[in-house]
C-alpha positions in Angstrom: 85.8 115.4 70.8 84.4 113.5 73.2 87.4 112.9 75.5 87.4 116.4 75.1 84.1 116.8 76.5 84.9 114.5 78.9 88.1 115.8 80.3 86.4 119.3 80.5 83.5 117.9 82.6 85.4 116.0 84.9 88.1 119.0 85.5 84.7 121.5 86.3 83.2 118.6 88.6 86.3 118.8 90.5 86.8 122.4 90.6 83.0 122.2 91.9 84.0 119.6 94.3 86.9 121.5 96.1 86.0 124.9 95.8 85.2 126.9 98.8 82.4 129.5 99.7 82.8 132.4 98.4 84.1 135.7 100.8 83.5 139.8 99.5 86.0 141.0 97.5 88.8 139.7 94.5 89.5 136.1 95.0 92.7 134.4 94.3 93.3 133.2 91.0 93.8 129.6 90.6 96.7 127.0 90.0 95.5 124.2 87.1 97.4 121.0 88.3 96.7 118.2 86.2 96.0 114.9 87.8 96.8 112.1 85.4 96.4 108.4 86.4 95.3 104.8 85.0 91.5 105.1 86.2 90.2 103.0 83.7 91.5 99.8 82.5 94.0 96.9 84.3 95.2 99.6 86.7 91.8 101.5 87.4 91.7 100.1 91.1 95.7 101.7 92.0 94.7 104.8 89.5 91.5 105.4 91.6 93.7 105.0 94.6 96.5 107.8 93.2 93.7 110.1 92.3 92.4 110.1 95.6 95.4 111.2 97.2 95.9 113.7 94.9 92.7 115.2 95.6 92.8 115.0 99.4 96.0 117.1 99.2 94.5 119.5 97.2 91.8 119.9 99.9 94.1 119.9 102.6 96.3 122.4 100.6 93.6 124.8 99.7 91.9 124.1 103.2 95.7 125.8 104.9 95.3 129.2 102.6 96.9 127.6 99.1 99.9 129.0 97.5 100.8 132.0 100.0 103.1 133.5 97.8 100.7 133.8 94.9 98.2 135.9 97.2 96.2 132.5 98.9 95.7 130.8 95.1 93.8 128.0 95.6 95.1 124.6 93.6 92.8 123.2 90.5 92.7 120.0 89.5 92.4 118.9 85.8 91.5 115.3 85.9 92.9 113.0 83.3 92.9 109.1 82.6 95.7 107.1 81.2 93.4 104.2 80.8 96.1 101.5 82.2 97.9 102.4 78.5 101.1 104.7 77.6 99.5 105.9 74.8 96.7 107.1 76.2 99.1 109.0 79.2 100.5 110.9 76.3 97.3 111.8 74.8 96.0 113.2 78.0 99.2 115.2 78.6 98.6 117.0 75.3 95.2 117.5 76.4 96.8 119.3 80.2 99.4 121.4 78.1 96.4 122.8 75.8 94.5 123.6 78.8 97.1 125.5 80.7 98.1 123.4 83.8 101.4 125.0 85.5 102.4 120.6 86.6 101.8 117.5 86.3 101.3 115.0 89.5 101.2 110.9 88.2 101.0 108.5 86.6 101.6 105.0 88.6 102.3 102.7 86.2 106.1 102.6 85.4 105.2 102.3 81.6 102.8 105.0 81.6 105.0 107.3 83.7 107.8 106.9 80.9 105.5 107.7 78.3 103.5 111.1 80.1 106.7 112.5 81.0 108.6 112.1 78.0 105.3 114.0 76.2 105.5 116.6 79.1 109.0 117.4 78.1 107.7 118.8 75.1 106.3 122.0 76.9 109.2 121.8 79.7 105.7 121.1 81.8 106.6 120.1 85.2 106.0 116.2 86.0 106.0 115.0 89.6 106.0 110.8 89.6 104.3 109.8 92.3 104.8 106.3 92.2 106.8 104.8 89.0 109.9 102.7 90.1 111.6 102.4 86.9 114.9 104.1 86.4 114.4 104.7 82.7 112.2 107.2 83.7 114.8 109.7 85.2 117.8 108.4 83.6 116.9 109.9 80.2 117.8 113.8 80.9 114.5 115.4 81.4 114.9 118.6 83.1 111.0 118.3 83.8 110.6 115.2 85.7 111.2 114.6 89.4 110.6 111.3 90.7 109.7 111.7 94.9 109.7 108.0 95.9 112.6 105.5 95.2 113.2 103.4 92.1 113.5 99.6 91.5 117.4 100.1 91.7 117.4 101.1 95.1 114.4 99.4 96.2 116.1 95.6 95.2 119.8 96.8 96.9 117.6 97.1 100.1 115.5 94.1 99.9 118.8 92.0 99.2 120.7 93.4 101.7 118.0 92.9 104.5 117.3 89.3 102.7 120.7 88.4 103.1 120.2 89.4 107.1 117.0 87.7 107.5 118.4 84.6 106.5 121.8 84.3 107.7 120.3 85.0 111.6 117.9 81.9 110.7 120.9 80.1 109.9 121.0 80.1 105.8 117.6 77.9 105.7 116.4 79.4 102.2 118.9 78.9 99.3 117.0 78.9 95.8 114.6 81.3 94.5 111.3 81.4 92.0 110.6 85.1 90.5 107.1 85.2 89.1 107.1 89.0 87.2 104.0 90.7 84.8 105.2 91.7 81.5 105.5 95.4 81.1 108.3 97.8 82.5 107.8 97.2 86.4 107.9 93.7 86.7 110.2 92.8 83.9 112.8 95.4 85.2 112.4 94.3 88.6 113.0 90.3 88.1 116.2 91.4 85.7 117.5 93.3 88.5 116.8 90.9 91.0 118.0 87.8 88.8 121.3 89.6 88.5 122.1 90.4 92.0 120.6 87.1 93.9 123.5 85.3 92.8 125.9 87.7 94.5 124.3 87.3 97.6 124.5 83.3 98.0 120.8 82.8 96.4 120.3 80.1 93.4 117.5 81.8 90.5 115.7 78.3 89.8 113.3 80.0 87.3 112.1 83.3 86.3 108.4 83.5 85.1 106.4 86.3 83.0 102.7 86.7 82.9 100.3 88.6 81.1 98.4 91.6 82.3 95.8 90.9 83.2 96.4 87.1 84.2 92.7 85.3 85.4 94.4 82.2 85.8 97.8 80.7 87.8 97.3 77.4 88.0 99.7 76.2 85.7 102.6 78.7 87.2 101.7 77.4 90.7 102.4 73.6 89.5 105.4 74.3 88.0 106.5 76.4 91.7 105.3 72.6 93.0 107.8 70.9 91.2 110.9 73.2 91.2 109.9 73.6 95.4 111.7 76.8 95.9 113.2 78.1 99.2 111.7 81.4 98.1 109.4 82.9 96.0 109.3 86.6 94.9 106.5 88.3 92.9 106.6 91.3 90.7 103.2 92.4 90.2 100.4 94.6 90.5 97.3 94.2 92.6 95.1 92.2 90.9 97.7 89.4 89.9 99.6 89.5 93.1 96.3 89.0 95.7 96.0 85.8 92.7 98.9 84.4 92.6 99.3 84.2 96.2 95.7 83.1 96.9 96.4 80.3 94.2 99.3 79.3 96.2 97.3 79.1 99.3 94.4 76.9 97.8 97.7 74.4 96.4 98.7 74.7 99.7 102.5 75.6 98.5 104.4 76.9 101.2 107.8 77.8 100.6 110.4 79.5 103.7 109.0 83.1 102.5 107.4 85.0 100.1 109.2 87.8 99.8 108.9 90.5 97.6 110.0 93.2 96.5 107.6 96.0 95.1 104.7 93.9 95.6 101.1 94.9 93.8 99.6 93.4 97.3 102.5 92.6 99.3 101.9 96.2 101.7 98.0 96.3 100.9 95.4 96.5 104.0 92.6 95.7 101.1 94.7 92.7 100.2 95.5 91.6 104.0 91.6 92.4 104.8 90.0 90.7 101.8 92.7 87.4 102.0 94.5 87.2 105.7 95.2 83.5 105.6 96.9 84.4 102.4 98.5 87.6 103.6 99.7 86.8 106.9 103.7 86.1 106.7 104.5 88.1 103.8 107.6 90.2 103.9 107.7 93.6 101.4 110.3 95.8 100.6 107.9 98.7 98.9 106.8 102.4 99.7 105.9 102.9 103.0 104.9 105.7 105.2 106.9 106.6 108.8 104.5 105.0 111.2 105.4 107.1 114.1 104.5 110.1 112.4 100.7 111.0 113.8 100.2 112.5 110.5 100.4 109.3 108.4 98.2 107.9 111.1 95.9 110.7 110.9 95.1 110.9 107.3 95.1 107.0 107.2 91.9 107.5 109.8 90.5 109.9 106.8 90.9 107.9 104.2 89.3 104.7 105.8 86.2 107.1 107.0 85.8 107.2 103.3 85.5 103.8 102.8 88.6 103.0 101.0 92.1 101.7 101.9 95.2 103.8 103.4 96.8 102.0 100.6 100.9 103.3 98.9 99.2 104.6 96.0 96.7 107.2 98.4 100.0 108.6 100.2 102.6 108.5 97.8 100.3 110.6 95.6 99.3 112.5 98.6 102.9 113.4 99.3 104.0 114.2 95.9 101.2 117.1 95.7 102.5 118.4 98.6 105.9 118.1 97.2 104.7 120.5 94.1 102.6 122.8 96.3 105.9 123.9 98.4 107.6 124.1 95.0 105.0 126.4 93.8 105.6 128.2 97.5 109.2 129.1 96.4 108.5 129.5 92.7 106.0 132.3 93.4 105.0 132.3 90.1 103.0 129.3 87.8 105.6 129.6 85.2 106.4 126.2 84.0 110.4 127.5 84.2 110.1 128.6 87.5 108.4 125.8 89.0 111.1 123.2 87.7 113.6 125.7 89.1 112.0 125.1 92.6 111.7 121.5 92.5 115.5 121.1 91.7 116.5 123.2 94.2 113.7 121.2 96.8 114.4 120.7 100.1 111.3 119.7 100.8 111.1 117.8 103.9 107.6 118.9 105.6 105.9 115.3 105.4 105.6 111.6 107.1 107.5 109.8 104.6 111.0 108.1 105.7 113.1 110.1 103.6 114.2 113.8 105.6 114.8 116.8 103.1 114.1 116.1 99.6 117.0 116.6 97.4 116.9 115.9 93.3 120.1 114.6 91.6 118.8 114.3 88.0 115.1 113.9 89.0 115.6 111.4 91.5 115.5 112.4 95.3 118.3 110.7 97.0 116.6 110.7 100.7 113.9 108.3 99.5 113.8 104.7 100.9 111.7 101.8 101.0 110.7 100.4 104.0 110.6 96.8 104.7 106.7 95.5 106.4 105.6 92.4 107.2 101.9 90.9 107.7 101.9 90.0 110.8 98.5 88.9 112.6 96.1 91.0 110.0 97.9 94.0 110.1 101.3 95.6 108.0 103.7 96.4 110.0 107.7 97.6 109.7 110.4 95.0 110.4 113.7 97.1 108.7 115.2 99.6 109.7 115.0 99.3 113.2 114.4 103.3 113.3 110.9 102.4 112.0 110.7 99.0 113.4 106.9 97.8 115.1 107.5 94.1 115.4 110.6 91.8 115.5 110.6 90.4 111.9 109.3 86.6 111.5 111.8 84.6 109.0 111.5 81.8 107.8 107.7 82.0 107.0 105.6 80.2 109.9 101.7 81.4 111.4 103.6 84.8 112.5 
């Protein structure tokens, strides 16, 4: 009863929060989104990131007239919190169908993601995943989930293939490779991808290393990098663990050609590069990344720093994805759960500053997404592949770039 309470408070407090004055006359009925992320727990710093992107789409949704074809309905967002564990995704999602929401946006966490949208297929409720990269989670036949952002699959196939580049113009200098992954479905699908395809492309797997989540301490796994000395390192983590792992490096003062990752927790994070630039500066990420010649990415980035907080992947890729639902509900023209994931198969969505063009869903999964590949480079991220996005000359092997 009292997550009851609670998830009824927090869904009028935001209702409060974007709801705009009041004009003579009938007002537009509203759409109930829900907005389900880790906020809470492990996660809560990447969860609090997701939920503010959400929410500053909803503003900026609402702000251009809401759903047109539903007579200017403004969007509603029922908060929910998956408190960094799968079970309690599911719980909230029970919660959103009871309460009426036409979609879901969420839920980061690969593990979580699987869970919420598997319960969401229960009511055929719409689930947009912002941000999960594993493959299970649109490889099992749900007809409700629609994943905006690319998966691990196609995320690794890039960062090899550009790894491969990198280091046959420096003339081969990195040959063996350390993968340091956390333990649930992110990181421990990511290093079995990755330790099946290095081989293929010339590159030695000395050792592949799982840690708890949360790890405090990484000491022990930073001696052990010491003494195997790898060409190249590559974490598979989230936030907290990443910015540790890499800082722990720093104070051992191990070195290796790159530290290259692929999906990583800090790899593409101003709060990481801020907070740590000795330790940032050099790293090379393939990961989510917005277009940066698009004035709009730059524009909402100003917004989101005016708030204090960090243009970070979580705040756009969320932002995106509620855009992604709000031009589905445009077509749908109704909030009918059946008609809503009617319009996001048939998405061509394409009005947005991500490197993807026209969204198009074959089984969920929009084939126009791409990572991008950034590197830190004098404090700041910027794009080194493809050279359509590129802002700086990529700087391989790792040297004071």
């Amino acid at each position: 009863m009292q997550n009851r309470r609670r998830f009824v408070s927090q869904s009028a407090a935001l209702a409060t929060a974007v709801a705009f004055p009041l004009v003579a006359g009938a007002q537009p009925r509203t759409v109930k989104v829900g907005v389900l992320h880790p906020v809470t727990g492990a996660l809560a710093y990447s969860g609090q990131q997701c939920r503010l992107g959400a929410l500053m789409a909803i503003e900026d949704i609402n702000a251009a007239g809401g759903i047109k074809s539903l007579g200017g309905a403004k969007l509603e967002a029922l908060l929910g919190d998956a408190q960094s564990q799968p079970q309690a995704g599911s719980a909230e999602v029970e919660k959103m169908n009871e309460a009426g929401v036409s979609a879901i946006v969420g839920a980061y966490a690969s593990a979580i993601c699987l869970a919420t949208t598997q319960a969401a297929a229960k009511y055929n409720l719409p689930h947009v995943v912002d941000v999960g990269v594993a493959d299970q989670i649109v490889e099992r036949g749900l007809k409700n989930t629609f994943r905006f952002g690319p998966g691990y699959k196609k995320s690794t196939e890039v960062a090899m293939a550009n790894l491969l580049v990198l280091n046959k113009a420096a003339g081969n200098p990195a040959r063996t490779v350390m993968i340091i992954h956390e333990e649930s479905l992110f990181g421990a699908g990511t290093a079995q991808l990755l330790s099946r395809e290095l081989p293929g492309y010339g590159f030695e797997v000395k050792e592949v290393v799982k840690h708890a989540n949360p790890t405090r301490d990484f000491n022990n796994i930073v001696l052990r990098m010491k003494s195997i000395n790898p060409d190249i390192v590559i974490p598979a983590n989230y936030y907290n663990e990443y910015a540790l792992l890499v800082r722990t490096m720093q104070q051992q003062k191990v070195v290796p050609k790159a530290i290259f990752s692929v999906l990583g927790g800090a790899a593409s994070s101003y709060k990481f590069v801020k907070e740590f630039p000795d330790a940032a500066n050099g790293i090379i990420d393939c990961n989510h990344w917005f277009n940066p010649k698009d004035k709009r990415a730059q524009d909402l980035r100003k917004r989101v720093e005016a708030k204090g907080q960090f243009f970070s992947y979580e705040v756009f890729m969320t932002y995106t994805a509620m855009w992604l639902l709000a031009d589905a509900l445009e077509r749908a023209k109704s909030t009918e759960r059946a008609a809503i994931v009617d319009a996001l198969e048939k998405s061509t969505f394409g009005n947005h500053f991500m490197p993807y063009g026209p969204t198009k869903f074959v089984n969920g999964q929009n084939e126009g997404a791409q990572p991008l590949m950034t590197q830190v480079v004098k404090n700041d991220i910027k794009v080194i592949i493809p050279r359509d996005y590129r802002e700086v000359e990529p700087v391989f092997p790792l040297r004071a770039a």
